[in-house]
N, C-alpha and C positions, 0 to 999 in steps of 0.2 A: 688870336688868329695869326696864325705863322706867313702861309704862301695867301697870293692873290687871289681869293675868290675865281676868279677869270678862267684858272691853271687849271679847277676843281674840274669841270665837267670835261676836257680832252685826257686828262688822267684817269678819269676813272671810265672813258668809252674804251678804253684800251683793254679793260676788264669783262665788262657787259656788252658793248657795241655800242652806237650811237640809238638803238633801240631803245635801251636799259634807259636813256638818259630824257629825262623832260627836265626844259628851260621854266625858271618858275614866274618870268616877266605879269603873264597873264595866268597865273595858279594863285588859288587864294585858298588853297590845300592847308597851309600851313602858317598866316595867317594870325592865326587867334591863339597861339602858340608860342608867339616868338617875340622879345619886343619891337617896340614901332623901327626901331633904329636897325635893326638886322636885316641884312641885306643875302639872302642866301641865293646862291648861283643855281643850284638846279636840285633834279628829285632823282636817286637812283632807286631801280628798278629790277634788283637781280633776277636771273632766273630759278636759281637753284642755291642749295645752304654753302655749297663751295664759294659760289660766286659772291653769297654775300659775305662768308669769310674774308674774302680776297679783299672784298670794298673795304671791312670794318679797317682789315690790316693795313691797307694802304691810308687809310685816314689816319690813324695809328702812327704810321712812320713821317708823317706830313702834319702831326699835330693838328689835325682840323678834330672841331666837333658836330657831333650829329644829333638830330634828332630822329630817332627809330619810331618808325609807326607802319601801319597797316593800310585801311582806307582812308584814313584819318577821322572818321567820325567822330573819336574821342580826344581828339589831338588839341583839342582846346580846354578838355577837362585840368584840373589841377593850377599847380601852379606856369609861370613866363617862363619859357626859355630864353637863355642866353647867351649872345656871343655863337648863334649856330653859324657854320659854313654850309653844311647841307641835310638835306633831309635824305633817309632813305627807307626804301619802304618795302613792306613784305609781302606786298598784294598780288603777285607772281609767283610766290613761294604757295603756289593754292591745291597743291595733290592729295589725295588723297596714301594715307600708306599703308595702312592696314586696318579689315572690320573684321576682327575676333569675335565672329557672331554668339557663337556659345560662349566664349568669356567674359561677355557683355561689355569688351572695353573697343578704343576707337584710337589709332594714331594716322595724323594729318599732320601737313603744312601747317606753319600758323599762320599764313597768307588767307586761309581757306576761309570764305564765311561763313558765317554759323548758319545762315538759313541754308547754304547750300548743303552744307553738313547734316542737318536735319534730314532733307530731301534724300540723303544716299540712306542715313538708318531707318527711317521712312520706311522704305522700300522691304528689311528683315525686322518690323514691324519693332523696334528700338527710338529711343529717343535720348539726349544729351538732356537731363532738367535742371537748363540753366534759363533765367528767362531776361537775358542783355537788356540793355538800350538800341535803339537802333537793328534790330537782329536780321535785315535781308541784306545789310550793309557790314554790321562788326564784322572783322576779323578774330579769329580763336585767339591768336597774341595779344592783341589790343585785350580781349575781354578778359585774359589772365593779368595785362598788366598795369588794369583798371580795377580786376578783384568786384566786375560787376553780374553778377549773381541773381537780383529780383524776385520775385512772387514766391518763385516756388523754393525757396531758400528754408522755408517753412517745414518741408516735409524730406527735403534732399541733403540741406545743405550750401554753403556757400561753393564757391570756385575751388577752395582750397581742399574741401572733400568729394570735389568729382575730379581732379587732378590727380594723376598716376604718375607720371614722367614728363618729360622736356627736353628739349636741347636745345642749345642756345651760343650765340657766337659770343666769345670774348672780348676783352680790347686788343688783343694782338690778333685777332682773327679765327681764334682754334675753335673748334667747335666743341662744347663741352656737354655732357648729359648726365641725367638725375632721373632716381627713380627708376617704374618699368623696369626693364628685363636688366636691371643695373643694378646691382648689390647696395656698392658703396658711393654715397654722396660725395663730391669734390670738395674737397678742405672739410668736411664733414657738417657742414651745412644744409640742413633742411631744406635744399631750392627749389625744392615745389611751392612752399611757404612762403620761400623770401622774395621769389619773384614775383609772387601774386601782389599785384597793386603796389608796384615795385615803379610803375610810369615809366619804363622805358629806362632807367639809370644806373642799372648794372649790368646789362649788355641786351644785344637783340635775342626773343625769343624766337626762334626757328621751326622748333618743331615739338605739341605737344601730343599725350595720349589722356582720355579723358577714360572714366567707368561711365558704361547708359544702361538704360533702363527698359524693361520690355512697356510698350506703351499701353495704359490702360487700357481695361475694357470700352468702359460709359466716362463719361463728365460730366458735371453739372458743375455751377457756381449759383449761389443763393445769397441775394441782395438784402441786409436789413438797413432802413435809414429811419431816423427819429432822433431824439435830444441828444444830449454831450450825456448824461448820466445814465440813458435806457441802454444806447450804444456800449458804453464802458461795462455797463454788469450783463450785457450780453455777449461781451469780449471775455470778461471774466469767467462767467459759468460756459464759456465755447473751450477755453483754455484749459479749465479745471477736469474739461468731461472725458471719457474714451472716444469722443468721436476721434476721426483721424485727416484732417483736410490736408490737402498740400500746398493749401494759400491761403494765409489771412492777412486781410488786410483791411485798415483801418483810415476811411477817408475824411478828409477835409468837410463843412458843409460849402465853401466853394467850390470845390474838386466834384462832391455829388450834385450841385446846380450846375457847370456845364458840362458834365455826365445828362444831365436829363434824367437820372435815374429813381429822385424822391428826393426832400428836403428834410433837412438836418445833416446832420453825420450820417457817416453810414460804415456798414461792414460788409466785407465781399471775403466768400469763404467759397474756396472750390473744393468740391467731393472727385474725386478719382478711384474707381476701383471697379471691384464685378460690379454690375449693374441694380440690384439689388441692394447692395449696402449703398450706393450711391445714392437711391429713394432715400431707403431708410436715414441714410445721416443727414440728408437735406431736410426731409421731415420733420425730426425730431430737433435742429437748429430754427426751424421755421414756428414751431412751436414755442419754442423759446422766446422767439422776436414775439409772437403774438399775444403770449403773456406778458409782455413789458408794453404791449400798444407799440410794438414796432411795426413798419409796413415794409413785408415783406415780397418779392419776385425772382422767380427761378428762370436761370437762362440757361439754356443747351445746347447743342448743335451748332450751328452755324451765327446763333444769336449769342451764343456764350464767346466765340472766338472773338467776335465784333468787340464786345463789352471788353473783354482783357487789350484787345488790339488798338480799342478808341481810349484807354486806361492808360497805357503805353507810351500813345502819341498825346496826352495831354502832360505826362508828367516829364517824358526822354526827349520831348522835341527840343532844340536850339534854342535856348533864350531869344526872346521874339522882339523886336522894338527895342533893343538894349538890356533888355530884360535879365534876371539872376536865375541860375538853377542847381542846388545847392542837395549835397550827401545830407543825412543828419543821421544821429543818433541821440536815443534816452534809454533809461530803465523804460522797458513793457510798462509797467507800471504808471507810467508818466505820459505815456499816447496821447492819453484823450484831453489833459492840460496842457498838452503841448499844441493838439489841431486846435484847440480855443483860440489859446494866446497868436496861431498863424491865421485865424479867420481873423479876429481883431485886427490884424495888419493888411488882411486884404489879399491873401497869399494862399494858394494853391496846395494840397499835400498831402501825402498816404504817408503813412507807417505800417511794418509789418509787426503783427501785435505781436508774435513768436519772440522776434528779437529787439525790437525797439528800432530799427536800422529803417530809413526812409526817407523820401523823395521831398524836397519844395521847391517851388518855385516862387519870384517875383516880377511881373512885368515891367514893373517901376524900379528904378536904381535908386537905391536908397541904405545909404551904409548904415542909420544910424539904426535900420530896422534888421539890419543882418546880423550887427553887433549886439542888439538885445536878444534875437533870439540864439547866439553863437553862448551868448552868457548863461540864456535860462538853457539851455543842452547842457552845457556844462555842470550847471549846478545840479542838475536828474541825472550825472552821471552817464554826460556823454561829448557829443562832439558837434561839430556845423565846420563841414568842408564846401567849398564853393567851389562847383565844378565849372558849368559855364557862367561867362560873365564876360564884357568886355573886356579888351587887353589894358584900357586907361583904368577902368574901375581894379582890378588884379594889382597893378601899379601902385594902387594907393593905400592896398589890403589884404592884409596877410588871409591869403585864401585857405590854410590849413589848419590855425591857430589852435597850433600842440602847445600843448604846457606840461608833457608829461618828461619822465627824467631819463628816455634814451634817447636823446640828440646826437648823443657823445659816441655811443654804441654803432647809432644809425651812421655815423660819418664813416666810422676807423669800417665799417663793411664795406659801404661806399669807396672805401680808399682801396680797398684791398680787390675789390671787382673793378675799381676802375680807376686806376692809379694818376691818370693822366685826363681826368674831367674831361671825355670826349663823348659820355653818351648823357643829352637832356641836361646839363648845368642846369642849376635853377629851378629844375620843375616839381622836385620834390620835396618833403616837410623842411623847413631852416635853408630852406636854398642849398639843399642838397640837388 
């Protein structure tokens, strides 16, 4: 930290207006983000991609560092920031730019929230099938540079194959784009890829274009819950078949007790398509449960939204009481020993059976139960990131615990996007 905290906010009204600018005395926006000891002067607010160029630049030649966010909803995921002077944020940045109706692609603000986004392809009968955390609140940026995906990752894909383009401000301020109606990539870098789940540390994203989808006909999603072993061979013969769902997923038997939905485990599979095949493939997976002695029920309509919505707010809400809420991954293969070994602890959790990638949580703070399961992830061939958590518990725990062999790779990009450690220090894998 170069100039005085104090200088920050009449420096940059000079930019934005006194508008642009909220004092952070009584904000607790940013908060669970930064450590206890950061003391940052305020939030800017641009209106537009010039003005947030101007900010970055000016921070730029003033040595301050930032931290880049949206609403902030996810601003506490990942790892501490450190050493910020200011936060600035892109939730102004919210227009709409272009709906390529027959292209079936979408560029916006990344200010813009995804439900509102929703709301406009809505309207020429389209949808983005990405299904966030938090979705009437994310911002498009935030959920590219958290790389949060959900449910329907099953039948779509993750962030990085519904991402076309971007642009995105630098550290000297420029505005740079990728992708989209753009040939060639800058310095020849994938940055549709690199930015996704990037947290904010190689520049602010400004503007993306996403591919959507025309919106189903019908929906259904079809509940099976019964034992750790009935569940897994009906996760297995759901996997191996032609059916075609665009969500499976694979619960906790905690997670389906305060669901309300049956005891044991359970699987929640949605059918999307003409209506028709939507019978037929719920049917014939409902068959399947009832051959195993699974107990099966079908949700639709307004009872099916409920079900994914109440789904949602048990696993994406804020660690509650101190509480942990943690990324994971295993091999598919390892699901259903892995909800065991998280019931045993008392712990909340889906997986998506497609890819192994899924949600836990813990009410209780308890390192030595985060470090057994970071271990057995690991050992199936995967991972245990800690997304929310207290900022003391962060402090005392490597929340991303890589052990794989591009550190060295991840930095020399790091250095090259951002030479002068001004966007998110700290927040990413090694205190990148």
């Amino acid at each position: 930290m170069i100039q005085q905290t104090s200088a920050i906010a009449p420096t940059l009204e000079s930019i934005i207006g006194t508008s642009g600018i909220s004092h952070t005395q009584d904000d607790t926006l940013w908060q669970s983000a930064v450590t206890p000891q950061t003391k940052i002067d305020c939030i800017a607010y641009p209106n537009a991609q010039e003005e947030l160029g101007q900010v970055v630049a000016c921070a730029y030649r003033n040595k301050w560092q930032i931290l880049p966010t949206g609403n902030g909803s996810k601003l506490g995921w990942g790892g501490v920031a450190k050493h910020i002077d200011a936060v600035v944020s892109t939730a102004r940045l919210n227009r709409l730019v272009e709906h390529a109706v027959g292209d079936l692609t979408v560029t916006a603000e990344a200010g813009m929230k995804f439900g509102d986004l929703q709301a406009i392809l809505a309207k020429e009968g389209q949808f983005l099938a990405l299904d966030p955390a938090y979705p009437e609140h994310a911002t498009l940026g935030g959920i590219v540079a958290t790389a949060d995906a959900g449910s329907w990752r099953q039948r779509y894909g993750g962030v990085r194959d519904m991402l076309l383009g971007l642009s995105f401000v630098r550290f000297d301020g420029q505005i740079a784009k990728a992708g989209g109606r753009v040939v060639k990539n800058v310095a020849g870098y994938d940055l549709m890829k690199l930015f996704t789940g990037s947290y904010g540390t190689l520049g602010i994203i400004s503007q993306v274009t996403f591919r959507v989808y025309p919106i189903p006909d019908a929906s259904q999603s079809l509940v099976l819950t019964g034992t750790a072993d009935n569940i897994a061979q009906a996760t297995k013969t759901l996997l191996a078949s032609a059916l075609t769902p665009t969500a499976i997923d694979v619960l906790s038997s905690g997670l389906v007790n305060r669901l309300g939905i049956g005891e044991g485990m359970g699987l929640v599979t949605r059918f999307q398509s003409v209506e028709a095949s939507v019978q037929e493939q719920s049917a014939r997976l409902l068959e399947v449960g009832q051959h195993l002695g699974l107990k099966g029920s079908c949700y639709a309509g307004s009872d099916e939204s409920n079900l994914w919505q109440t789904l949602g707010e048990q696993m994406q809400g804020s660690a509650i009481n101190g509480g942990i809420s943690c990324k994971i991954g295993v091999l598919p293969t390892a699901a259903i020993a892995t909800l065991s070994l998280l019931d045993d602890m008392n712990a909340i959790a889906l997986i998506h059976a497609g890819s192994g990638l899924g949600m836990l949580r813990l009410d209780n703070i308890d390192k030595a139960v985060v470090e057994r399961v970071r271990s057995h992830c690991q050992s199936h061939g995967g991972f245990l990131t800690v997304l929310a958590a207290p900022v003391a518990f962060k402090g005392q725990f490597d929340v991303w615990g890589y052990s794989g062999n591009a550190l060295a790779l991840m930095r020399k990009i790091k250095q090259q996007f951002d030479p002068e450690n001004m966007f998110s220090p700290g927040r990413f894998v090694g205190g990148i």
